[in-house]
matplotlib code that plots the C-alpha trace (Angstrom):
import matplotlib.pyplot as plt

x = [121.7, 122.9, 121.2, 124.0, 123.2, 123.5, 122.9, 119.7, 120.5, 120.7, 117.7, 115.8, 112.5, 112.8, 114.4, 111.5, 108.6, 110.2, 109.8, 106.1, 106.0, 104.0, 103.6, 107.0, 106.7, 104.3, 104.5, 105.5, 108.7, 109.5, 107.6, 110.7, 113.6, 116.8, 118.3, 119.6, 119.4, 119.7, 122.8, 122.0, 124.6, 123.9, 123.2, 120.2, 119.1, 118.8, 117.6, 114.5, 114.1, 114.0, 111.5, 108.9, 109.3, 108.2, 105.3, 104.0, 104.2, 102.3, 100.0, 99.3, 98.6, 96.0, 93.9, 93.4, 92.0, 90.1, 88.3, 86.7, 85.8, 82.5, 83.6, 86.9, 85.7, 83.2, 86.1, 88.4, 85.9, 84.2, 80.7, 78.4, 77.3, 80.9, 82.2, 81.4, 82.6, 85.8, 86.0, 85.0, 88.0, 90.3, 89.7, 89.9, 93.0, 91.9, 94.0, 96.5, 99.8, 100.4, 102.3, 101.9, 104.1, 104.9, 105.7, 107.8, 109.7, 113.6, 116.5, 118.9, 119.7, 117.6, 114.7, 112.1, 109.0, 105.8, 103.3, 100.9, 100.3, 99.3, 98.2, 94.6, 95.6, 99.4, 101.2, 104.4, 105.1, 106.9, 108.9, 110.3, 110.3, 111.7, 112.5, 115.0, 117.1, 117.3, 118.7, 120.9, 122.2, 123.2, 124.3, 125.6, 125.9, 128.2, 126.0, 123.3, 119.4, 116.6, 114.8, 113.4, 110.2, 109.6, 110.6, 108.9, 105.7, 106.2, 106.7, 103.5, 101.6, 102.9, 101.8, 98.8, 97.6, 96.1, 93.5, 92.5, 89.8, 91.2, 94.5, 92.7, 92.3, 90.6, 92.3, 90.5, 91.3, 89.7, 90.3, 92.5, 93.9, 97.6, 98.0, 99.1, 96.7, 96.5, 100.7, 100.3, 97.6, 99.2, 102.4, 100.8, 99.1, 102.7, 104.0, 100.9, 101.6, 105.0, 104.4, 102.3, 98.4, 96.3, 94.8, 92.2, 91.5, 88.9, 88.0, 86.1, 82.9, 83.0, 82.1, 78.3, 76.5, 74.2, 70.4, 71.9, 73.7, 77.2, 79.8, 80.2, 83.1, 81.4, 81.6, 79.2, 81.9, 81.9, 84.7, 86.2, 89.1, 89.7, 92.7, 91.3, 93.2, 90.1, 89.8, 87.2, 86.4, 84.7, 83.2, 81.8, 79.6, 78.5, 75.0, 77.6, 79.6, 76.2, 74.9, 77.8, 77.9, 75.7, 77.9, 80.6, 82.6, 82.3, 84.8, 88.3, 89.3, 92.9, 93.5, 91.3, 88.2, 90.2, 93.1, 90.2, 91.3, 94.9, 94.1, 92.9, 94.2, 92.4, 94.2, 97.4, 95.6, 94.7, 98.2, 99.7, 97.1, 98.3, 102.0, 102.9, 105.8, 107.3, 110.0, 108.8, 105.2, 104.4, 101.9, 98.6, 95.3, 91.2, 90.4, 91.6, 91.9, 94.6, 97.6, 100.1, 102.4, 102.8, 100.7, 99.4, 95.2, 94.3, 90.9, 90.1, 89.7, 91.4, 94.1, 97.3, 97.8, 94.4, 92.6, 95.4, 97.0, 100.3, 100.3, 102.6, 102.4, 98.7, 100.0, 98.9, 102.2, 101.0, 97.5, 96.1, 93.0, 90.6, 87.2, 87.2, 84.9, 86.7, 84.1, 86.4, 90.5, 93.3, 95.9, 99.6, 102.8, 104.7, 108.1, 110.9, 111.1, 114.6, 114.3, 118.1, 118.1, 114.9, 112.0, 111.5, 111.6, 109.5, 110.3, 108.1, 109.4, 107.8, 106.8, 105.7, 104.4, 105.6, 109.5, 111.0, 111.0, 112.0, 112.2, 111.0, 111.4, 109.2, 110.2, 107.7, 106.4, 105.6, 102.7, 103.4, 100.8, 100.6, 102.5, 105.5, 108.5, 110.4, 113.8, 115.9, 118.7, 121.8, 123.2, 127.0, 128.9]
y = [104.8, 104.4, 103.8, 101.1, 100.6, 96.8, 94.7, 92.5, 88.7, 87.5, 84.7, 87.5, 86.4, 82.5, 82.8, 85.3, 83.1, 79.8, 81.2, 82.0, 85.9, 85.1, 88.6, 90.8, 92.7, 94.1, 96.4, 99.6, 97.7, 95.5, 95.5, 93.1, 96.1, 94.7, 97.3, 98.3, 97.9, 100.4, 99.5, 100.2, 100.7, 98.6, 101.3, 102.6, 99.2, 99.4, 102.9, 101.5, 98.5, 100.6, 102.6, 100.0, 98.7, 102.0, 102.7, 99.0, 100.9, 103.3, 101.6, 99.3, 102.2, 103.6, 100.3, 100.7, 104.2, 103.6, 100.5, 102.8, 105.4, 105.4, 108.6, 107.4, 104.3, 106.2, 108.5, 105.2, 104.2, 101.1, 101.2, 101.3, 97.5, 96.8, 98.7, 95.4, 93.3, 95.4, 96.1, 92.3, 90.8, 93.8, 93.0, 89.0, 89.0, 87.6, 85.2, 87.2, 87.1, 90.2, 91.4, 94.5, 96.5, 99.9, 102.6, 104.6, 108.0, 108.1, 109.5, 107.7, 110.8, 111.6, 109.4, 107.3, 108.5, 107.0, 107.8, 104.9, 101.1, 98.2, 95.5, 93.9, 93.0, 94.2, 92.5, 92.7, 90.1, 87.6, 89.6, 90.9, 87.7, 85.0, 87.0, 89.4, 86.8, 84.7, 87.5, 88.6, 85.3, 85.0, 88.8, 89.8, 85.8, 87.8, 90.6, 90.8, 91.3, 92.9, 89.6, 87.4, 87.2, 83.8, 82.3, 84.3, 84.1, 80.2, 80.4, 83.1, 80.3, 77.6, 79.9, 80.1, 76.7, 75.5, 78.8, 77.2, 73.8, 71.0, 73.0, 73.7, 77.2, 78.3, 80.8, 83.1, 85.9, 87.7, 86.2, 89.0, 89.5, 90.5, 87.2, 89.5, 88.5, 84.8, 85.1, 86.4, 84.3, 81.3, 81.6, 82.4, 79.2, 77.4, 78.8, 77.5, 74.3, 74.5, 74.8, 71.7, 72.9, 71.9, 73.9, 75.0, 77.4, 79.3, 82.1, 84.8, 84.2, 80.9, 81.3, 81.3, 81.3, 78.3, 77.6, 78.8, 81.9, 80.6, 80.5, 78.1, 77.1, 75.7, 72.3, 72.9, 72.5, 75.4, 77.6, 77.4, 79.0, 81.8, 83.5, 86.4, 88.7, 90.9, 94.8, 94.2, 97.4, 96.3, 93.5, 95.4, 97.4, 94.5, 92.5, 89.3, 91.0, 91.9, 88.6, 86.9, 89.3, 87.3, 84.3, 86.2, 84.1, 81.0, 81.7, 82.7, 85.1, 86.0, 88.9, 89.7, 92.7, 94.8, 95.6, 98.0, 100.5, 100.4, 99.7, 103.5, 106.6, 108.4, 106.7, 109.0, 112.0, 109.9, 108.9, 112.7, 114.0, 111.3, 111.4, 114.9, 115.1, 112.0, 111.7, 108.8, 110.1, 113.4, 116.0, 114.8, 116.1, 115.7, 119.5, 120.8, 124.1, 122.7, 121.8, 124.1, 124.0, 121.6, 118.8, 114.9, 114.7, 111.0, 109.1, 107.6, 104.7, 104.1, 101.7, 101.6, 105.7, 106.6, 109.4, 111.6, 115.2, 116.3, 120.3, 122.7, 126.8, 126.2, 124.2, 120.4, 118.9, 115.4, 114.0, 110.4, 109.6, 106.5, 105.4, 106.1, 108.5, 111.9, 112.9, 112.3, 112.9, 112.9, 115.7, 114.6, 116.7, 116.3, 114.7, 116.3, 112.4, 112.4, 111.0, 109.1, 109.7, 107.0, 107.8, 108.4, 105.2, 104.6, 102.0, 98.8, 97.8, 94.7, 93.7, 90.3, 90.0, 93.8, 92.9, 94.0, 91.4, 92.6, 95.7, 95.7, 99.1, 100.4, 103.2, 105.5, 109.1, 111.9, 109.4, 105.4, 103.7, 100.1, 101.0, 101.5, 99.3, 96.8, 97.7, 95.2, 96.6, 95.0, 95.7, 96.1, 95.8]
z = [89.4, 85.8, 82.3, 80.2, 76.9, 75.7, 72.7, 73.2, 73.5, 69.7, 71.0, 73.1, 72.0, 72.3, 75.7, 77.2, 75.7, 77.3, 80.4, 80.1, 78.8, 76.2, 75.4, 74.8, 71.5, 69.1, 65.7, 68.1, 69.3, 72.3, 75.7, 77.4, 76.6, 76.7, 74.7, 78.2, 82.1, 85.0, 87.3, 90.9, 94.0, 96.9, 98.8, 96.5, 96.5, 100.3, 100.4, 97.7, 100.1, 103.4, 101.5, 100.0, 103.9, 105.6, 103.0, 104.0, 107.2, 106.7, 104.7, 108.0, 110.0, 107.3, 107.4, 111.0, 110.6, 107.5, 108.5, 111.6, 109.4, 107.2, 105.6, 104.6, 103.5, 101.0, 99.9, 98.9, 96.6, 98.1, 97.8, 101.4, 100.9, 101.1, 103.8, 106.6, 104.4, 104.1, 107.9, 109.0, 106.4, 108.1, 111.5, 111.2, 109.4, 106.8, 104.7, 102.1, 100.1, 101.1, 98.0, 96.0, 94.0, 95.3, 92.2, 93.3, 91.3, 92.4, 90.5, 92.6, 95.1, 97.8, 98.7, 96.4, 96.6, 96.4, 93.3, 94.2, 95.0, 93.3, 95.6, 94.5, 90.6, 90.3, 87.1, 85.8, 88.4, 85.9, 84.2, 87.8, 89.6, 86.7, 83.0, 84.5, 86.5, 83.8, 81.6, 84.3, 84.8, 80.9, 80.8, 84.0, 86.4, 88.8, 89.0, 91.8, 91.6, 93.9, 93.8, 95.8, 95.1, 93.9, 96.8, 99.2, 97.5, 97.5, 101.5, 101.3, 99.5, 102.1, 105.4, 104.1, 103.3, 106.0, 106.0, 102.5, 102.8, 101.4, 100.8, 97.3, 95.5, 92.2, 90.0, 87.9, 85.1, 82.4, 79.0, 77.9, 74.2, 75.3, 77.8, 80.5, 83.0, 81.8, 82.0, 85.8, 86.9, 85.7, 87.5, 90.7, 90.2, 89.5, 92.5, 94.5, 93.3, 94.1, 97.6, 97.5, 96.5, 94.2, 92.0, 89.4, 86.7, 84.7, 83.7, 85.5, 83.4, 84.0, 87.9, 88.4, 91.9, 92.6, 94.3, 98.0, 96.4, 97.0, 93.9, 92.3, 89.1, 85.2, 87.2, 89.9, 92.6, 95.4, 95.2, 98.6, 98.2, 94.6, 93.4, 91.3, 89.2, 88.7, 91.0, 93.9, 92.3, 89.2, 91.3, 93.9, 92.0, 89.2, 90.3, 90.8, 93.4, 95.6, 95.4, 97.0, 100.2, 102.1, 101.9, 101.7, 104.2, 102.5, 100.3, 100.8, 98.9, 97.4, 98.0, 100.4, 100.1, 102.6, 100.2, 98.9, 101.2, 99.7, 95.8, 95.2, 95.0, 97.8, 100.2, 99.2, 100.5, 103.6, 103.8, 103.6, 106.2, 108.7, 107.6, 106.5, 105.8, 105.1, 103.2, 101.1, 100.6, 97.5, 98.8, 97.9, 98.1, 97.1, 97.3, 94.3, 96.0, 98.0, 96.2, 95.6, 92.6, 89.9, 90.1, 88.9, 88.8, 88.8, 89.5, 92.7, 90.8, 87.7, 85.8, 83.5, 83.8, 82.4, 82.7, 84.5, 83.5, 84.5, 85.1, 86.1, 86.0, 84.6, 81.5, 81.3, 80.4, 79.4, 79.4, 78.9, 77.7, 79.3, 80.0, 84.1, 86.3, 86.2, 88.8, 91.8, 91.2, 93.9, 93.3, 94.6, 93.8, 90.8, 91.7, 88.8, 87.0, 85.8, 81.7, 81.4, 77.5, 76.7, 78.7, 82.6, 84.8, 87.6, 89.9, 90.5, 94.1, 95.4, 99.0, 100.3, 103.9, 104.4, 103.5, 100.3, 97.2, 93.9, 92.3, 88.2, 86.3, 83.4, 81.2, 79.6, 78.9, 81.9, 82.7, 83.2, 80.8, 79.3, 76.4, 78.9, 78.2, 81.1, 81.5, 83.9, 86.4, 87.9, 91.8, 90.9, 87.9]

ax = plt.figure().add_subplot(projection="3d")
ax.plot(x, y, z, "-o")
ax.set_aspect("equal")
plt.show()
C-alpha cells in the first residue's frame, strides 16, 4: 500500500462534473484529490475483500440476535414503536440492495479493521463506482480497480424487481446545498433504470400521507415502492415516521427498516461481545468503565465524524464538534492510523449482496469528517 504523488488531469474539473459529481471543490481546495492515488498489491486488495466479506458475516449473525432481543434493540437506537416493524422486515426478508460501505483502518500489513458501517444512507457511491474508473482509465488504462459496483448494483436492482408493484419505485432526498445526496440519489435512480424500471423523483418534503394514512408523492399517487436517502433514524422519531407504521407494509421500502440494527454504532459493542477477538473487529464497548487504553467515543447515533473524541493516556487527541445526543457513546479501540505524508486514509470498502464491490478511500485528520478529501487507488502499476 503506497501513496504516488501525481499531477491532476489538466481538465480535472470538466471531466468529474460530466460524469455527474456535481460537487468536487470549494474555496478550502478540492473534495475529488487527484493530486495522488494509493497503489494497492493484489494481495491487499484480496486481504480488504476477504475482510468487508467476513464483517457482512458477522453482521448477518448480529441481525439474528438483535431482532430477538428488546434490550438490544433499545441499545441500537431504534425507538420501541419500531422494534416490530424492525423484527417483521428482518424476519420476511424484506426486499434490499444490500450494499453498504464498510470503513475500515488498514496500513497495508496486518488485517483491516473495522471502525464502522454505513448501510442505510452511505454516499460516496459515485465517486467510487464511476469517477475513479474513469480517471483510472485515462491515467493508469492498464492498471486494475476494486470495482464493480455498478454492475452489481444493476443485477441488485434487476433481482429485485419483481418484489416492486408495477416494477416502479420513487426516489427521495433532502434538498441539500452541496448536491451530494441529490448526486447519489440520482445515479441509483440511473442504474434502476438501467436495469429496466421506471422511475420517479422528489424530494423528501414533497411525500405527504393521504385520507387512509398511506404515503402518498405531491401527485397523489401511492408510493408503492421508495428509494430514500434519508436515516430511518431521523424518520423514526419525526410525527411522519409514526404515522405510516400502521401501513407500514404497503410500501416497499429501500433499504429496508431492519438495516437499523446495522446503521449505529452500538452494534460494534454487540459485535465484539459475540466476536471477541476477531481479527477484523477493534475492541468496543458501551460501559465506559470498560475499555482499556486509548480509545474513539462516538454517539450511538450520529453522522459525518461528529460529536466523537480521540483519547489516549487521558489526553483527547482530536475532537469534532456536532449537533448529536452525547448522552449515549460507544467506546471502540484506537487502531494506530498510519498518515502517508497527507492525512490518514480510511478505507471505504463496498459490499453488494454480502460480496465485495469497490473500495473508495477518503483522506482526512485523526477523525474522518465531511471535509475529508477522495483519493483514488490503483491494483498494480
Amino acid at each position: 500500500m503506497q501513496r504516488i504523488t501525481l499531477a491532476p488531469r489538466p481538465d480535472w474539473q470538466a471531466a468529474v462534473e460530466e460524469h455527474g459529481l456535481l460537487w468536487h471543490s470549494d474555496s478550502d481546495g478540492p473534495y475529488w484529490d487527484e493530486t495522488a492515488c494509493y497503489q494497492f498489491t493484489l494481495a491487499q486488495i484480496e486481504t480488504v475483500e476477504a475482510a468487508s466479506e467476513a464483517l457482512h458475516q458477522l453482521y448477518l449473525e448480529a441481525a439474528e440476535r438483535i431482532s430477538r432481543d428488546e434490550r438490544l434493540l433499545a441499545a441500537c437506537g431504534i425507538p420501541a414503536s419500531y422494534h416490530a416493524a424492525v423484527r417483521d422486515s428482518w424476519r420476511s426478508n424484506a426486499p434490499a440492495l444490500d450494499y453498504g460501505r464498510f470503513d475500515l483502518a488498514w496500513d497495508g500489513t496486518g488485517e483491516p479493521k473495522l471502525l464502522e458501517y454505513n448501510c442505510d444512507t452511505p454516499t460516496s457511491l459515485l465517486e467510487t463506482s464511476i469517477i475513479q474508473w474513469d480517471w483510472k482509465e485515462t491515467v493508469f488504462p492498464q492498471a486494475d480497480q476494486l470495482n464493480s459496483l455498478h454492475e452489481r448494483l444493476i443485477a441488485r436492482w434487476q433481482m429485485i424487481a419483481p418484489a416492486l408493484p408495477g416494477r416502479r419505485v420513487w426516489f427521495t432526498h433532502v434538498g441539500d446545498a452541496v448536491h451530494e445526496d441529490t448526486m447519489t440519489t440520482t445515479y441509483l435512480r440511473d442504474l434502476a433504470e438501467q436495469a429496466g424500471l421506471e422511475t420517479r423523483g422528489l424530494l423528501i418534503d414533497q411525500i405527504g400521507i393521504d385520507g387512509d394514512g398511506r404515503i402518498a408523492d405531491q401527485d397523489d399517487y401511492l408510493i408503492s415502492a421508495l428509494f430514500k436517502l434519508y436515516p430511518w433514524e431521523w424518520l423514526a422519531v419525526e410525527d411522519f415516521g409514526q404515522h405510516i407504521i400502521r401501513h407500514f407494509d404497503d410500501t416497499v421500502w429501500l433499504e429496508p427498516v431492519w438495516k437499523m440494527m446495522w446503521s449505529n454504532k452500538a452494534v460494534l459493542a454487540i459485535l465484539w461481545d459475540m466476536f471477541p477477538g476477531h481479527p477484523n473487529l477493534l475492541g468496543a464497548t458501551l460501559d465506559p468503565k470498560a475499555i482499556a487504553g486509548p480509545y474513539v467515543s462516538k454517539p450511538v447515533l450520529a453522522r459525518e465524524g461528529a460529536n466523537i473524541d480521540v483519547v489516549a493516556d487521558g489526553k483527547v487527541l482530536a475532537s469534532s464538534s456536532g449537533q448529536y445526543a452525547t448522552d449515549r457513546l460507544v467506546y471502540q479501540e484506537l487502531y494506530p492510523l498510519k498518515d502517508f505524508g497527507q492525512g490518514y486514509p480510511v478505507l471505504g470498502s463496498w459490499v453488494v449482496g454480502g460480496e465485495a464491490a469497490g473500495l473508495g478511500i477518503r483522506e482526512d485528520g485523526l477523525i474522518t469528517g465531511n471535509r475529508a478529501r477522495f483519493v483514488p487507488h490503483i491494483i498494480g502499476a
